[in-house]
Jmol script that loads the backbone (N, CA, C; Angstrom):
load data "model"
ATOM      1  N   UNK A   1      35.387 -21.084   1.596  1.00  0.00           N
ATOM      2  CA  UNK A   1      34.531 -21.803   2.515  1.00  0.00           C
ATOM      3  C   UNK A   1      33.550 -20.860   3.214  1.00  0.00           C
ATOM      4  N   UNK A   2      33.878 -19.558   3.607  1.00  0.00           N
ATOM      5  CA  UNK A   2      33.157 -18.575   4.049  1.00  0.00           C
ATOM      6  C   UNK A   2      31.905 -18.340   3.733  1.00  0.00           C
ATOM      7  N   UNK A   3      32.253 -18.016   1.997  1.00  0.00           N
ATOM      8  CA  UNK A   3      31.020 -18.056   1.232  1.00  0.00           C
ATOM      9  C   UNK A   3      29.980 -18.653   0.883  1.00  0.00           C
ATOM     10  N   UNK A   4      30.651 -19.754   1.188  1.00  0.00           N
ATOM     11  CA  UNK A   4      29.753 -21.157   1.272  1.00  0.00           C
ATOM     12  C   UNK A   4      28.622 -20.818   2.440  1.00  0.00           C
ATOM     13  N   UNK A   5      29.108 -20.360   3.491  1.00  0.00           N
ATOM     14  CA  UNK A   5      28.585 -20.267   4.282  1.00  0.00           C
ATOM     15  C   UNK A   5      27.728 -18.952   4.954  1.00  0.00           C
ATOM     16  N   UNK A   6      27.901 -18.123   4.313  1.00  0.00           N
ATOM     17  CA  UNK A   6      26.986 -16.992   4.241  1.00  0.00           C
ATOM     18  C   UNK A   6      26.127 -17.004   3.061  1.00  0.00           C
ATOM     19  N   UNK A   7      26.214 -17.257   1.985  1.00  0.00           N
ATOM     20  CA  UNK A   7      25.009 -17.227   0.973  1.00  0.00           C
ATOM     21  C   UNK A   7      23.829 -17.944   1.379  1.00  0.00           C
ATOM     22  N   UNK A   8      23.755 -19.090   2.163  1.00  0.00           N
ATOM     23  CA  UNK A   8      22.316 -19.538   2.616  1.00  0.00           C
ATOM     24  C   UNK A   8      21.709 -18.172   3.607  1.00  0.00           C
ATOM     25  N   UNK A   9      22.773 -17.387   4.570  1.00  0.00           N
ATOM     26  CA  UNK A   9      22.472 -16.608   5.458  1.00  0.00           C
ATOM     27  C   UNK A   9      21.801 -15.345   4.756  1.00  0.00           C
ATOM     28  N   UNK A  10      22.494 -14.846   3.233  1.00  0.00           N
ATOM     29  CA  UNK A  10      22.165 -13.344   2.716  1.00  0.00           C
ATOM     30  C   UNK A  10      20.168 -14.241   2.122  1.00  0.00           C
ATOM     31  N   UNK A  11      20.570 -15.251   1.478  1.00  0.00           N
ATOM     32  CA  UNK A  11      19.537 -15.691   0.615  1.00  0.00           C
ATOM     33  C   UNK A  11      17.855 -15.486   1.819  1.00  0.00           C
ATOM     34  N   UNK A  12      18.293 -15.984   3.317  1.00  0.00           N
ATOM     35  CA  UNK A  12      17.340 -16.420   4.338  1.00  0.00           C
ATOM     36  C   UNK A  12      16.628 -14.111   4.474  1.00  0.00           C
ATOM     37  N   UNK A  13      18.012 -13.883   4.986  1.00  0.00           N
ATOM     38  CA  UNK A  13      17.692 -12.489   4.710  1.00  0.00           C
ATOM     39  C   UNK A  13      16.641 -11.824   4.107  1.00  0.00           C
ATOM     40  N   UNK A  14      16.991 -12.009   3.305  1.00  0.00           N
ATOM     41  CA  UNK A  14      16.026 -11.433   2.006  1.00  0.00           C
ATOM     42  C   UNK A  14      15.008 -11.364   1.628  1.00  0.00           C
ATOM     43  N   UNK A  15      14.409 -12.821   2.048  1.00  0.00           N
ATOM     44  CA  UNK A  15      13.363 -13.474   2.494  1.00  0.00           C
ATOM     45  C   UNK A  15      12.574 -12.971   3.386  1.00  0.00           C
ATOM     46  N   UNK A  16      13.025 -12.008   4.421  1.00  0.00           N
ATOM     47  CA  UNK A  16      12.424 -11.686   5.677  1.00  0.00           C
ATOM     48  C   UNK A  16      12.348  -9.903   5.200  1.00  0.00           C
ATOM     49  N   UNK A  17      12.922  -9.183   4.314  1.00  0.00           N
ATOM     50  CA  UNK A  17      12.333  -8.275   3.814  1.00  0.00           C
ATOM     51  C   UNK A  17      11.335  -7.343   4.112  1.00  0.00           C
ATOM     52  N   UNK A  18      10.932  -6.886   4.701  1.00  0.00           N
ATOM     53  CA  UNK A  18       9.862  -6.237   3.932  1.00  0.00           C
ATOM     54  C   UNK A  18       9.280  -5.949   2.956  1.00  0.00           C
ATOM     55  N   UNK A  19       7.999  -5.459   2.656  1.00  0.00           N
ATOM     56  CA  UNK A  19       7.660  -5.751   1.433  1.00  0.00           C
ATOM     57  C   UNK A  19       7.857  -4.367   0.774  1.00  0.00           C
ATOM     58  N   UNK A  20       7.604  -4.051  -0.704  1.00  0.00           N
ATOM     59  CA  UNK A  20       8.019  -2.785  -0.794  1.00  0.00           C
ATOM     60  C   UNK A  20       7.212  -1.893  -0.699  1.00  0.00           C
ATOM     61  N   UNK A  21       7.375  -0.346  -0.348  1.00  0.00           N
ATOM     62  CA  UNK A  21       6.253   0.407  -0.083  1.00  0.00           C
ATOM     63  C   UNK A  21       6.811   1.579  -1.013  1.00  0.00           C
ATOM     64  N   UNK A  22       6.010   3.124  -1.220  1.00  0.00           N
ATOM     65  CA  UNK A  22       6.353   3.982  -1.679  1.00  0.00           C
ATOM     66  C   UNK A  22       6.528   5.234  -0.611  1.00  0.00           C
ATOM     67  N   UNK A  23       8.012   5.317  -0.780  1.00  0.00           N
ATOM     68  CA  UNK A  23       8.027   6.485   0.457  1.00  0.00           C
ATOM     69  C   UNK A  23       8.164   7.966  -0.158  1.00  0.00           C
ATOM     70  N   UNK A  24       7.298   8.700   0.346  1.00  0.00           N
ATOM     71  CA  UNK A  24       7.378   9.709   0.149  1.00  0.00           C
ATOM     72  C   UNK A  24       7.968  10.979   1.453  1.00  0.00           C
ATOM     73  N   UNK A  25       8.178  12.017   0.754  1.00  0.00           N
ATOM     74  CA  UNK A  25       8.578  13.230   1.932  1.00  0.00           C
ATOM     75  C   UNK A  25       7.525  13.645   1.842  1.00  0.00           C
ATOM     76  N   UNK A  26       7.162  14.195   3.515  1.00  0.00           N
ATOM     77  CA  UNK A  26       6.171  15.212   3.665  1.00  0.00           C
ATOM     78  C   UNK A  26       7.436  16.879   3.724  1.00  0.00           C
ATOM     79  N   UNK A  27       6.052  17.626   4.182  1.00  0.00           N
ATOM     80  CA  UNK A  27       6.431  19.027   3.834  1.00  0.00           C
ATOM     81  C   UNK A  27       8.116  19.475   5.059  1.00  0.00           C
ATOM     82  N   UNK A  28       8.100  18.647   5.976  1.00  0.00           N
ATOM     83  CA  UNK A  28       8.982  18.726   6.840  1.00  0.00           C
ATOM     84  C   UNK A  28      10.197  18.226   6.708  1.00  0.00           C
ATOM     85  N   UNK A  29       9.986  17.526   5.226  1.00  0.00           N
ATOM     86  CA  UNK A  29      11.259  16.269   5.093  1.00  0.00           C
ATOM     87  C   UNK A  29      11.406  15.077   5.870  1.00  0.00           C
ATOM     88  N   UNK A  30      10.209  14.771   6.736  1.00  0.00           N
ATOM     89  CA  UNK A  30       9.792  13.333   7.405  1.00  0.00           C
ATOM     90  C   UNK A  30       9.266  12.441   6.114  1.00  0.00           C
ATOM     91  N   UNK A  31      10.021  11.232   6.262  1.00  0.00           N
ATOM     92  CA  UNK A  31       9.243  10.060   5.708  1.00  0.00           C
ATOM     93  C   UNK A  31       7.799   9.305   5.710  1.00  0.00           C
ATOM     94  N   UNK A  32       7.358   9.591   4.908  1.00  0.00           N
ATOM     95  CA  UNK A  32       5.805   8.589   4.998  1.00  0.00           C
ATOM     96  C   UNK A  32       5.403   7.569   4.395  1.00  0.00           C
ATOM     97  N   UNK A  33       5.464   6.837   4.623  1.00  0.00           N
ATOM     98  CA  UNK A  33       5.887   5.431   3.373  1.00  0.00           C
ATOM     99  C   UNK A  33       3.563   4.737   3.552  1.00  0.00           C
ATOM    100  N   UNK A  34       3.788   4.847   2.142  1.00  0.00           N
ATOM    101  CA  UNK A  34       2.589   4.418   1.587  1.00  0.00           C
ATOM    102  C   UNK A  34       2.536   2.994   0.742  1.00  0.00           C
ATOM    103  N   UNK A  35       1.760   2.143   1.430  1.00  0.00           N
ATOM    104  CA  UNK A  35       1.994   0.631   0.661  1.00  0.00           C
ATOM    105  C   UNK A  35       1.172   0.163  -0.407  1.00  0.00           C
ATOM    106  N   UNK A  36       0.971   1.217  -1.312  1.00  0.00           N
ATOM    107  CA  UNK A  36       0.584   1.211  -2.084  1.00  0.00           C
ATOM    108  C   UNK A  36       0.737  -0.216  -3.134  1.00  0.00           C
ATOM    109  N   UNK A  37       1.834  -0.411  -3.335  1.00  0.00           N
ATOM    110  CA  UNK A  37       1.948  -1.203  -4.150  1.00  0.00           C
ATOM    111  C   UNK A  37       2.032  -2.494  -3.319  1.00  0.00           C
ATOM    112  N   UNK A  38       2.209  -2.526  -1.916  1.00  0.00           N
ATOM    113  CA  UNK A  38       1.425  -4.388  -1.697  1.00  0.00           C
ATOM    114  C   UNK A  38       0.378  -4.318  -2.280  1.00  0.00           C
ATOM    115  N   UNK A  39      -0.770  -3.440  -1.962  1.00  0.00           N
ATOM    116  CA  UNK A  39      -2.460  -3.795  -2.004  1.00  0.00           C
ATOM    117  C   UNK A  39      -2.587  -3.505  -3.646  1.00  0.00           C
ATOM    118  N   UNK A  40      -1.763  -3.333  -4.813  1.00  0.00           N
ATOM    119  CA  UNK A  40      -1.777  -2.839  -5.961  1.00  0.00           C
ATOM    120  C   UNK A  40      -2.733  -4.708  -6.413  1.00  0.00           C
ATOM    121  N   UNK A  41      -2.717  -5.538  -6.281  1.00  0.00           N
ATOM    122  CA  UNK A  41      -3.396  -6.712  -6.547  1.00  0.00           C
ATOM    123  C   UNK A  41      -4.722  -6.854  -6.371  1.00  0.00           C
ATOM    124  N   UNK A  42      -5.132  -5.562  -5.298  1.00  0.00           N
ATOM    125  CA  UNK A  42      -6.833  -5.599  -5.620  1.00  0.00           C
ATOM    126  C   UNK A  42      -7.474  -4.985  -6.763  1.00  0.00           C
ATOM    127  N   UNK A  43      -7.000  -4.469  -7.404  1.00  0.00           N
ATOM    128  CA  UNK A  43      -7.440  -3.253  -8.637  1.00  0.00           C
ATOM    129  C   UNK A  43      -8.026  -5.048  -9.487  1.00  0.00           C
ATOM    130  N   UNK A  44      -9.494  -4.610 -10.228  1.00  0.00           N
ATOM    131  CA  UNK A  44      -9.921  -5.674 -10.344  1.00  0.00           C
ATOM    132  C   UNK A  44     -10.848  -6.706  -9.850  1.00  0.00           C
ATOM    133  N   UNK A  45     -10.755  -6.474  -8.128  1.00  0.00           N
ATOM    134  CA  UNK A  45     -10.994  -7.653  -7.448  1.00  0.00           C
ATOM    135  C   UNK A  45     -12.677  -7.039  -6.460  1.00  0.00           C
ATOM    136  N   UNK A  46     -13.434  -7.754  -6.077  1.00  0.00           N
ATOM    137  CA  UNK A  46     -14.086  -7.362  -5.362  1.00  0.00           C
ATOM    138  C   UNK A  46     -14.190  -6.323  -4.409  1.00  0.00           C
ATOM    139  N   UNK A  47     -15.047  -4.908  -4.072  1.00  0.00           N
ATOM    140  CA  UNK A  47     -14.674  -4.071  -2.873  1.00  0.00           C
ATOM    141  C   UNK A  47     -14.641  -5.222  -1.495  1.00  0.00           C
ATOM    142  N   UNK A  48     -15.242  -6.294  -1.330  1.00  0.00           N
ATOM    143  CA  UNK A  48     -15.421  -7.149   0.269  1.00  0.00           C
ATOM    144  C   UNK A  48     -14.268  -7.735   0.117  1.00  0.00           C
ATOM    145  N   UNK A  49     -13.285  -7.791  -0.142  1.00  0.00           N
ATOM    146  CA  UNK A  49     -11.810  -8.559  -0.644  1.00  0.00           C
ATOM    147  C   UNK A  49     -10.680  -7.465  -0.124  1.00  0.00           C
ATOM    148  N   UNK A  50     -10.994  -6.163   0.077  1.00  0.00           N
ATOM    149  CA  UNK A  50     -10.358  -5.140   0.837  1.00  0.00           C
ATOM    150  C   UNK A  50      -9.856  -5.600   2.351  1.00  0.00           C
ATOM    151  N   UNK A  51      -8.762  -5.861   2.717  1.00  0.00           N
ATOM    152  CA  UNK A  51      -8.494  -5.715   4.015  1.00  0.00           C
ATOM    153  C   UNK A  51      -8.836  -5.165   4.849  1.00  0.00           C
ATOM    154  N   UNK A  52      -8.939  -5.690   6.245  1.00  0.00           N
ATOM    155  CA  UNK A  52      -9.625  -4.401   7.282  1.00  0.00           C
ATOM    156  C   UNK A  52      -7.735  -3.506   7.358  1.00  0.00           C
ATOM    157  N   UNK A  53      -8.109  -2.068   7.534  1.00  0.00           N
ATOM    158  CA  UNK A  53      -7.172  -0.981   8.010  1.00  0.00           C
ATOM    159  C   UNK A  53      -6.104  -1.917   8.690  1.00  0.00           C
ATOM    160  N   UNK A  54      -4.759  -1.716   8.998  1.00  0.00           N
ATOM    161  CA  UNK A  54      -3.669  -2.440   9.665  1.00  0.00           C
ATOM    162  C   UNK A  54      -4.067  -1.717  11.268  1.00  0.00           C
ATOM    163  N   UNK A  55      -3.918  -1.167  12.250  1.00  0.00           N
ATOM    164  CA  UNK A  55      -3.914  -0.354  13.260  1.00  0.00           C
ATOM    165  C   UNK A  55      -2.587   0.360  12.935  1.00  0.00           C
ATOM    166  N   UNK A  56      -2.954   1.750  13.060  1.00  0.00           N
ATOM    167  CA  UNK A  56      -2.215   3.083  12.981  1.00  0.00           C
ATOM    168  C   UNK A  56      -1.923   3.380  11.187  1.00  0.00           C
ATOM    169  N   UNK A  57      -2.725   2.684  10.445  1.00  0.00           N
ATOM    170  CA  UNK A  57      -2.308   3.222   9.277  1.00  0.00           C
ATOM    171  C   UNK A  57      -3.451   3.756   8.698  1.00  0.00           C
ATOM    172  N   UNK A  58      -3.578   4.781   7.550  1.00  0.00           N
ATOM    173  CA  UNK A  58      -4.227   5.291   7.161  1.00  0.00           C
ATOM    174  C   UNK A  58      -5.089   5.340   5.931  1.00  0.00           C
ATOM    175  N   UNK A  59      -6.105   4.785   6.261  1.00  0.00           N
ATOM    176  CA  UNK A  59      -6.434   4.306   4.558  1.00  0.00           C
ATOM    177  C   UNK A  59      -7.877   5.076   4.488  1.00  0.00           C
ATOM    178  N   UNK A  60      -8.154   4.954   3.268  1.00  0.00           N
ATOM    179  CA  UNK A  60      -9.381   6.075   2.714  1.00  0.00           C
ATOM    180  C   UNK A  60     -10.271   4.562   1.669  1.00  0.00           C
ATOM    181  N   UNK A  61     -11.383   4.479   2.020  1.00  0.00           N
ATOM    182  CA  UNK A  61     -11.869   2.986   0.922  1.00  0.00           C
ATOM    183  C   UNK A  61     -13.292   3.605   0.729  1.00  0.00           C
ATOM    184  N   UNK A  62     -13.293   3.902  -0.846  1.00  0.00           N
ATOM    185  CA  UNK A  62     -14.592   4.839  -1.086  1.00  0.00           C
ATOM    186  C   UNK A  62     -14.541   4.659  -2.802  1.00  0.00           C
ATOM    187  N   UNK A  63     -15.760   4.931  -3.126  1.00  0.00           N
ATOM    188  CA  UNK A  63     -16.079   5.177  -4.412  1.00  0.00           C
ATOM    189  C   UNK A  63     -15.920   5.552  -4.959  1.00  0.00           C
ATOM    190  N   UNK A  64     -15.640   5.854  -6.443  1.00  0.00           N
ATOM    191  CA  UNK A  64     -14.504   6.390  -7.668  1.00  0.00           C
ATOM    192  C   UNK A  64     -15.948   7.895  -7.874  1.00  0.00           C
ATOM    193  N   UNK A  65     -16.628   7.822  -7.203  1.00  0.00           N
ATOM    194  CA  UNK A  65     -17.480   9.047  -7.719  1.00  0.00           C
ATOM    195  C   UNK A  65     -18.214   9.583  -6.254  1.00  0.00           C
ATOM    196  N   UNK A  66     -17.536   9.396  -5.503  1.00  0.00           N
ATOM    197  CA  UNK A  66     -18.004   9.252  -3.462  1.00  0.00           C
ATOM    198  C   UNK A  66     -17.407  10.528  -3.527  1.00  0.00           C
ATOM    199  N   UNK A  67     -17.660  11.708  -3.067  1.00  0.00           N
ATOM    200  CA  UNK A  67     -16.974  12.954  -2.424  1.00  0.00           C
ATOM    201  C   UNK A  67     -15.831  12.450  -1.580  1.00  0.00           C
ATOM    202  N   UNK A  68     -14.990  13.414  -1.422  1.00  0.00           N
ATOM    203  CA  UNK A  68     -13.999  12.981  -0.854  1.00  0.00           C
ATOM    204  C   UNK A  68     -13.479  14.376  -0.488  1.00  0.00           C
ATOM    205  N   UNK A  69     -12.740  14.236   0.937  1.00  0.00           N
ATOM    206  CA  UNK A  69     -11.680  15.608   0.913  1.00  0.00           C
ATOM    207  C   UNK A  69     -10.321  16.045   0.176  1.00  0.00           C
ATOM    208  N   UNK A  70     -10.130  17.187  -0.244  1.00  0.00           N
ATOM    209  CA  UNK A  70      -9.206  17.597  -1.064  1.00  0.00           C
ATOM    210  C   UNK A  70      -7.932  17.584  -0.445  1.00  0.00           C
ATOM    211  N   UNK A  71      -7.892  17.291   0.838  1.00  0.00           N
ATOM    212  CA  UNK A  71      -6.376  17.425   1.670  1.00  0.00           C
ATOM    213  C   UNK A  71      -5.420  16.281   1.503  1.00  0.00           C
ATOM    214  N   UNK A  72      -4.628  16.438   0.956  1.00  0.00           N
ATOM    215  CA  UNK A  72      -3.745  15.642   0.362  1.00  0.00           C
ATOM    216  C   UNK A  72      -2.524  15.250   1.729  1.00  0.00           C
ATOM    217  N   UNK A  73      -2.658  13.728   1.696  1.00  0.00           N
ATOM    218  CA  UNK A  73      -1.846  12.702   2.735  1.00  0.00           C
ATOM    219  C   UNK A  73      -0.558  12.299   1.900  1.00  0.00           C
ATOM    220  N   UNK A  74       0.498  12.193   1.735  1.00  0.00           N
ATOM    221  CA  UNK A  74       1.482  11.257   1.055  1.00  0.00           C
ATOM    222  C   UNK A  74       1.456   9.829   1.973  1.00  0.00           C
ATOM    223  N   UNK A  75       0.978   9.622   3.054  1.00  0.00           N
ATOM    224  CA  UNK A  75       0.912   8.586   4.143  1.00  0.00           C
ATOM    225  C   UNK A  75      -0.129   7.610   4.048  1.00  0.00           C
ATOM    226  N   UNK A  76      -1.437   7.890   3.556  1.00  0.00           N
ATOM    227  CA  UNK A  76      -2.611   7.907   3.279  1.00  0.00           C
ATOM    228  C   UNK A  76      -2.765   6.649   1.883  1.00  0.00           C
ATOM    229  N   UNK A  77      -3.323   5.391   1.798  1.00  0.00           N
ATOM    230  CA  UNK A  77      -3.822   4.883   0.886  1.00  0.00           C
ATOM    231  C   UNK A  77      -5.457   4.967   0.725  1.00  0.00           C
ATOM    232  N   UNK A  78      -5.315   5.171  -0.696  1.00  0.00           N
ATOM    233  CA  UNK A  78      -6.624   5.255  -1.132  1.00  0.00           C
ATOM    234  C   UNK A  78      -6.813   4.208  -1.550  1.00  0.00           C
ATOM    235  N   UNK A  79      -8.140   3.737  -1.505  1.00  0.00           N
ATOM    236  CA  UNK A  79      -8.629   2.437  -2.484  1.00  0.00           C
ATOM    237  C   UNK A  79      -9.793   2.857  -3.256  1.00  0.00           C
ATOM    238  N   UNK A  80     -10.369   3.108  -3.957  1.00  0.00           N
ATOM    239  CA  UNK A  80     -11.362   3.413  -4.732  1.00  0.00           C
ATOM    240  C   UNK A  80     -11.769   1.784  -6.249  1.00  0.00           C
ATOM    241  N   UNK A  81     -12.981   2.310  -5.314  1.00  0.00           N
ATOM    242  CA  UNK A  81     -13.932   1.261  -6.730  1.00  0.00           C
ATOM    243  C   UNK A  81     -15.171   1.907  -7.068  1.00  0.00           C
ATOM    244  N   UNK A  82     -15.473   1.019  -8.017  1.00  0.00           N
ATOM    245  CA  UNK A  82     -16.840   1.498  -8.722  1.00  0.00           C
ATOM    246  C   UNK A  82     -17.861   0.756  -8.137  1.00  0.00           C
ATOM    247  N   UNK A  83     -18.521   2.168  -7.764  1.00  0.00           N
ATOM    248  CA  UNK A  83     -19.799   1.839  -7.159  1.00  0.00           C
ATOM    249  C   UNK A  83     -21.014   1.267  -7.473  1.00  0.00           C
ATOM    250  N   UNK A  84     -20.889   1.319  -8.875  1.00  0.00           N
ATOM    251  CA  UNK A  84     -21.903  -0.133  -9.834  1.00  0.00           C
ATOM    252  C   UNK A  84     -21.347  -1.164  -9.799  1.00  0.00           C
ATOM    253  N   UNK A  85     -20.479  -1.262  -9.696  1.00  0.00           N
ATOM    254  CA  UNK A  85     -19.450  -3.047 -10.177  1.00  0.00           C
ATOM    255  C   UNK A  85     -19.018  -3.514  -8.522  1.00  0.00           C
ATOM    256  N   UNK A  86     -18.138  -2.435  -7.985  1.00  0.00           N
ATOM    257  CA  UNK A  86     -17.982  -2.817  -6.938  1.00  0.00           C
ATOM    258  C   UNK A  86     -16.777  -3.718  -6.444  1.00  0.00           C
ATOM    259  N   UNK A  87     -16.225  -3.084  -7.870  1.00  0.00           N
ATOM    260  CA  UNK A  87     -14.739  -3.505  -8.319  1.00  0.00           C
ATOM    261  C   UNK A  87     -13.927  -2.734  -7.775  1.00  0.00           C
ATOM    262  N   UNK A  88     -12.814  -2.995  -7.259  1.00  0.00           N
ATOM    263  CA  UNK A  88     -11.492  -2.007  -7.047  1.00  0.00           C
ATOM    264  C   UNK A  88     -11.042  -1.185  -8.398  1.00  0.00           C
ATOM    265  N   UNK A  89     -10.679  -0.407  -8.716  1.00  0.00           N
ATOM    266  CA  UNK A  89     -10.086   0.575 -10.040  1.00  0.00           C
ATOM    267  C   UNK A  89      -8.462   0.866  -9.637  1.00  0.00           C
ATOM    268  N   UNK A  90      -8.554   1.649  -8.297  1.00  0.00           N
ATOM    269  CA  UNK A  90      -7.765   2.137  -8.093  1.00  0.00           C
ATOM    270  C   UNK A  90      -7.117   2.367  -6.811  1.00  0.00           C
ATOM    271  N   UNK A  91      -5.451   1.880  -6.532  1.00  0.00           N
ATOM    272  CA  UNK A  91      -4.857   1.811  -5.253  1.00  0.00           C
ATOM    273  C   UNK A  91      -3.937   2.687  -5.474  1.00  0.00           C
ATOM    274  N   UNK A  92      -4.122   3.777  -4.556  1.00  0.00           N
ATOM    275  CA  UNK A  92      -2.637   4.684  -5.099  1.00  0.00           C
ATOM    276  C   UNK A  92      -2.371   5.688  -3.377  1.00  0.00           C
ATOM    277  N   UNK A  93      -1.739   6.629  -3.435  1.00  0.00           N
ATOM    278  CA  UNK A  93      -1.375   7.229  -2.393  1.00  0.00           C
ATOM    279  C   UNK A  93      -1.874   9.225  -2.590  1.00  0.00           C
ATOM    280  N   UNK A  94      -2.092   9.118  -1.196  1.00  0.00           N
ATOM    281  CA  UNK A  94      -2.477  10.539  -1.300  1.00  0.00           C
ATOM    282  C   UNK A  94      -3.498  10.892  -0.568  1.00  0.00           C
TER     283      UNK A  94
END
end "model"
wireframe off; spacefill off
backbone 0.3
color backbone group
């Protein structure tokens, strides 16, 4: 009967989730979790279809041929599209 009665409870759970992100270690062994793979659904899609930034997170949204700095974030999403098309290419971390 128990069970009966917790499986609606684990199922509701689960549901409330978070979504998944990619966590990486920085150089200190602190966690930096990059959500890369929510926004992995724009690759394809219009650059104006980009979300505005969340507040306090870190995102980089620039052109697959735009200069860019070499300092590498594990925290940090990139979004890159093509600046003729104006397409997303690429969502990844770094």
């Amino acid at each position: 009967m128990k069970s009966v009665l917790i499986a609606p409870l684990l199922l509701a759970a689960a549901a409330c989730a978070p979504t998944p992100t990619e966590t990486i270690l920085d150089a200190g062994g602190d966690a930096q979790a990059c959500p890369a793979a929510r926004y992995a659904y724009l690759v394809g899609r219009p650059r104006s279809e980009v979300p505005q930034t969340p507040a306090g997170a870190t995102w980089r949204v620039t052109c697959t041929t735009c200069p860019v700095t070499m300092d590498y974030n594990p925290g940090r999403l990139n979004i890159l599209y093509n600046q003729d098309t104006g397409r997303v290419e690429q969502v990844k971390c770094g």
